[in-house]
C-alpha positions as CSV (number, residue, x, y, z in Angstrom):
1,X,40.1,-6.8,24.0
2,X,38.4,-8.4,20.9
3,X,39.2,-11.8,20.2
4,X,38.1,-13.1,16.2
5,X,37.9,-16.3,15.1
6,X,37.9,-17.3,12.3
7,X,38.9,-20.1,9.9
8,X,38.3,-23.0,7.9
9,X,34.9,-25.2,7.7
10,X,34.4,-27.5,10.3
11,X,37.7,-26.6,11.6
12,X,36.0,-26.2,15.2
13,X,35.5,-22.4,15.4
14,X,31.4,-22.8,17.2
15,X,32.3,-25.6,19.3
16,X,34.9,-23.8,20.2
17,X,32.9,-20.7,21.0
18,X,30.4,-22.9,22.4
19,X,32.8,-24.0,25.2
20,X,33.9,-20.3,25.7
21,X,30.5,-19.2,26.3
22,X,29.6,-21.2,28.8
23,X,32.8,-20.3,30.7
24,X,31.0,-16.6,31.1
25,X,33.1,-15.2,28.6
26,X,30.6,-12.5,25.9
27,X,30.9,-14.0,22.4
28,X,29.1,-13.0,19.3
29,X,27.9,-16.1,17.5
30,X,27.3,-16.1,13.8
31,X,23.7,-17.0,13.7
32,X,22.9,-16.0,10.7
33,X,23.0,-18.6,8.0
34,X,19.7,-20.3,9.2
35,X,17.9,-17.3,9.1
36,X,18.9,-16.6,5.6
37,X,15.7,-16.7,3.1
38,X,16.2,-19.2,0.6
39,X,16.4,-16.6,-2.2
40,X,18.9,-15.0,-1.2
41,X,20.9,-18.0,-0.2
42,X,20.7,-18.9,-3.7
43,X,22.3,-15.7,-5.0
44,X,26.2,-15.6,-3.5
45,X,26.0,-11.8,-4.1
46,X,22.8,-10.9,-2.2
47,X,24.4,-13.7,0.7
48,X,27.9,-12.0,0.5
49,X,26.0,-8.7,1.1
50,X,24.0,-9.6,3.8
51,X,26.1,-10.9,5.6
52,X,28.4,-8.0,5.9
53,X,25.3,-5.9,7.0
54,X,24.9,-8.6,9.7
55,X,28.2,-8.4,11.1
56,X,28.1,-4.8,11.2
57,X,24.8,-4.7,13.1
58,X,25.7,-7.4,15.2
59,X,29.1,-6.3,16.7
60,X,28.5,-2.3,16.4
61,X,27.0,-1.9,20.1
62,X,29.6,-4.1,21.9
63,X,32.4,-3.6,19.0
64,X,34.0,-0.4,21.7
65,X,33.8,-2.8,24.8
66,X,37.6,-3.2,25.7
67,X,37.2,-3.9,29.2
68,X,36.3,-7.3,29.2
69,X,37.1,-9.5,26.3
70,X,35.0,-10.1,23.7
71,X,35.2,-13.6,21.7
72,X,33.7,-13.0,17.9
73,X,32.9,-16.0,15.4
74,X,33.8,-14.0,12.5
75,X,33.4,-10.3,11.8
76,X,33.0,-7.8,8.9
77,X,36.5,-7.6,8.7
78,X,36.5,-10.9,7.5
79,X,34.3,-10.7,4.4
80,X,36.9,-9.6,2.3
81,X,38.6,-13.2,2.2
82,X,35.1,-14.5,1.5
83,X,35.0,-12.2,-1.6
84,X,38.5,-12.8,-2.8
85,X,37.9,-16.6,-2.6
86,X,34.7,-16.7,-4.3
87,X,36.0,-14.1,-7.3
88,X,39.0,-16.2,-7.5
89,X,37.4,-19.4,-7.9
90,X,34.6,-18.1,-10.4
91,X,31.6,-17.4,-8.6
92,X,31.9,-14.1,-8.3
93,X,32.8,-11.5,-11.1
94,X,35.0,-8.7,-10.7
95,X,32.3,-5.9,-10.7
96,X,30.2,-8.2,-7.8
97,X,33.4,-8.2,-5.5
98,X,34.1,-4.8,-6.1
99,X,30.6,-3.6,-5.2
100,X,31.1,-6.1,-1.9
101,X,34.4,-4.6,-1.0
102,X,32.6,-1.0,-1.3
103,X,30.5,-1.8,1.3
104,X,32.6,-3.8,3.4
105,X,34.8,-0.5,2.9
106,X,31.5,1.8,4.0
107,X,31.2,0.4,7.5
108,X,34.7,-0.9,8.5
109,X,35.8,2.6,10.1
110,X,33.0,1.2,13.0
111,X,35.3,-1.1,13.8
112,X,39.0,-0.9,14.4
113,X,41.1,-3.5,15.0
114,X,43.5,-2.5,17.3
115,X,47.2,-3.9,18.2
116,X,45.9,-5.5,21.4
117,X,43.1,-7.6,19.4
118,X,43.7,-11.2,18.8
119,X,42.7,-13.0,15.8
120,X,42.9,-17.2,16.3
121,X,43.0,-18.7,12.9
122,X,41.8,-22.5,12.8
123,X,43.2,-24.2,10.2
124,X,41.8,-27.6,9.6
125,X,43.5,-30.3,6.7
126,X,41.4,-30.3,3.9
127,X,40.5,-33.8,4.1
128,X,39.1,-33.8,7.5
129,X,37.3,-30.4,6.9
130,X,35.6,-32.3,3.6
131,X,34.9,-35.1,5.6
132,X,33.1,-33.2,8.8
133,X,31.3,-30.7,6.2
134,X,30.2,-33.8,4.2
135,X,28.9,-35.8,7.8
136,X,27.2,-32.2,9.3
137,X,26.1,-30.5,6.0
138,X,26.1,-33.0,3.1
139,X,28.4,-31.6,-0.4
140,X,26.2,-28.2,0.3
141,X,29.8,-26.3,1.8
142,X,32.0,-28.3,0.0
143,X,34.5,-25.9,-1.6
144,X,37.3,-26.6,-4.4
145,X,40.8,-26.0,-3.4
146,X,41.3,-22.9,-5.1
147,X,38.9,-21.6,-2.8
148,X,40.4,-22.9,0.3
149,X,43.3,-21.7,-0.1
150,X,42.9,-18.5,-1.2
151,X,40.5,-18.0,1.4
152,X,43.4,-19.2,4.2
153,X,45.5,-16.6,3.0
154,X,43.5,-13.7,2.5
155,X,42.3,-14.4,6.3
156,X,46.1,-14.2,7.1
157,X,46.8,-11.5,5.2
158,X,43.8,-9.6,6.3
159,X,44.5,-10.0,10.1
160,X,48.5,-10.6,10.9
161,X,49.4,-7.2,10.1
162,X,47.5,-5.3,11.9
163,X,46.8,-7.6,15.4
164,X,48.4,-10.4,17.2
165,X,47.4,-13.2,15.3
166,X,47.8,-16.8,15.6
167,X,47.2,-19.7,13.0
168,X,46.0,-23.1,14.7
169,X,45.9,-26.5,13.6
170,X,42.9,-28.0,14.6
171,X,42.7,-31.0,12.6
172,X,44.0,-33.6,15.2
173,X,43.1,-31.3,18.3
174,X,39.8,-31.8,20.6
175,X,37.4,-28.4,21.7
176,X,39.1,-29.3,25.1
177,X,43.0,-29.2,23.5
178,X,42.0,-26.0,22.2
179,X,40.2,-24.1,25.2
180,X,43.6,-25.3,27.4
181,X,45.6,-23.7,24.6
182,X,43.8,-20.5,24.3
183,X,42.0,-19.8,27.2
184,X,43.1,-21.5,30.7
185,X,47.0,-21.7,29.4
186,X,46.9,-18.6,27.3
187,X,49.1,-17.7,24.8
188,X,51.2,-14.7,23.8
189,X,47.8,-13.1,23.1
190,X,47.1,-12.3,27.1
191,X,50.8,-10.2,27.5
């Protein structure tokens, strides 16, 4: 079983992980945006397109392991609310996202979602996700609210169709209120 999450900034989703790791589950950190030359940063299309070749290189050996679940921070799957939020608030043009979603498209057969996967959503109010990406990160993240939200609901629309998927609020919950939520008193996702 494959467990995604994904959701907003600072909404929780690496300490989250964090704590799940270290409970011997696998999970595939995104640890990719450090490693990201500077040049490419700077260009939201070249970033956009690297990081869909990274989550398709990261997750393709361990993407058919359905044995023992599998926690991922994100996946390639995920990309395409990325692209819609970023054409929809400007920063990408219609020609960029289209060339995105093509390959997005070109490597998603790798990885099927199947009923039995479980996407957690982690939703976080806007106000305290400006206010943890302003203490960790400065106004670097900082997003405008076009982008949030269209990027909330093309994560929904992406994933609740074809997986059990669950939207959670983490705003006024701890790592710990989480983890007893998910993992140690599971929900629907473990039946």
């Amino acid at each position: 079983m494959r467990v995604i999450v994904v959701g907003d900034t600072a909404s929780g989703k690496s300490s989250f992980l964090k704590t799940v790791a270290a409970k011997e589950f696998t999970v595939q950190f995104e640890t990719f945006l450090p490693t990201i030359h500077p040049l490419i940063y700077s260009n939201l299309f070249a970033r956009r397109a690297a990081f869909t070749s990274y989550y398709a290189n990261r997750d393709l050996d361990i993407w058919t392991n359905t044995v023992n679940p599998v926690f991922y921070e994100y996946s390639v799957h995920s990309m395409k609310a990325f692209n819609e939020a970023s054409m929809a608030a400007g920063e990408l043009n219609k020609k960029q996202f289209e060339a995105l979603e093509q390959l997005r498209g070109s490597v998603l057969d790798f990885f099927p979602i199947a009923k039995d996967d479980v996407v957690l959503h982690f939703l976080c109010s806007r106000k305290v996700s400006n206010e943890r990406v302003l203490a960790r990160d400065g106004n670097k993240h900082l997003k405008s609210q076009k982008y949030f939200d269209i990027f909330r609901s093309s994560l929904e629309k992406e994933f609740s169709s074809c997986c059990k998927y669950f939207a959670i609020d983490t705003t006024t919950l701890t790592v710990s209120d989480v983890y007893s939520m998910v993992v140690s008193k599971p929900l629907r996702w473990l039946s």
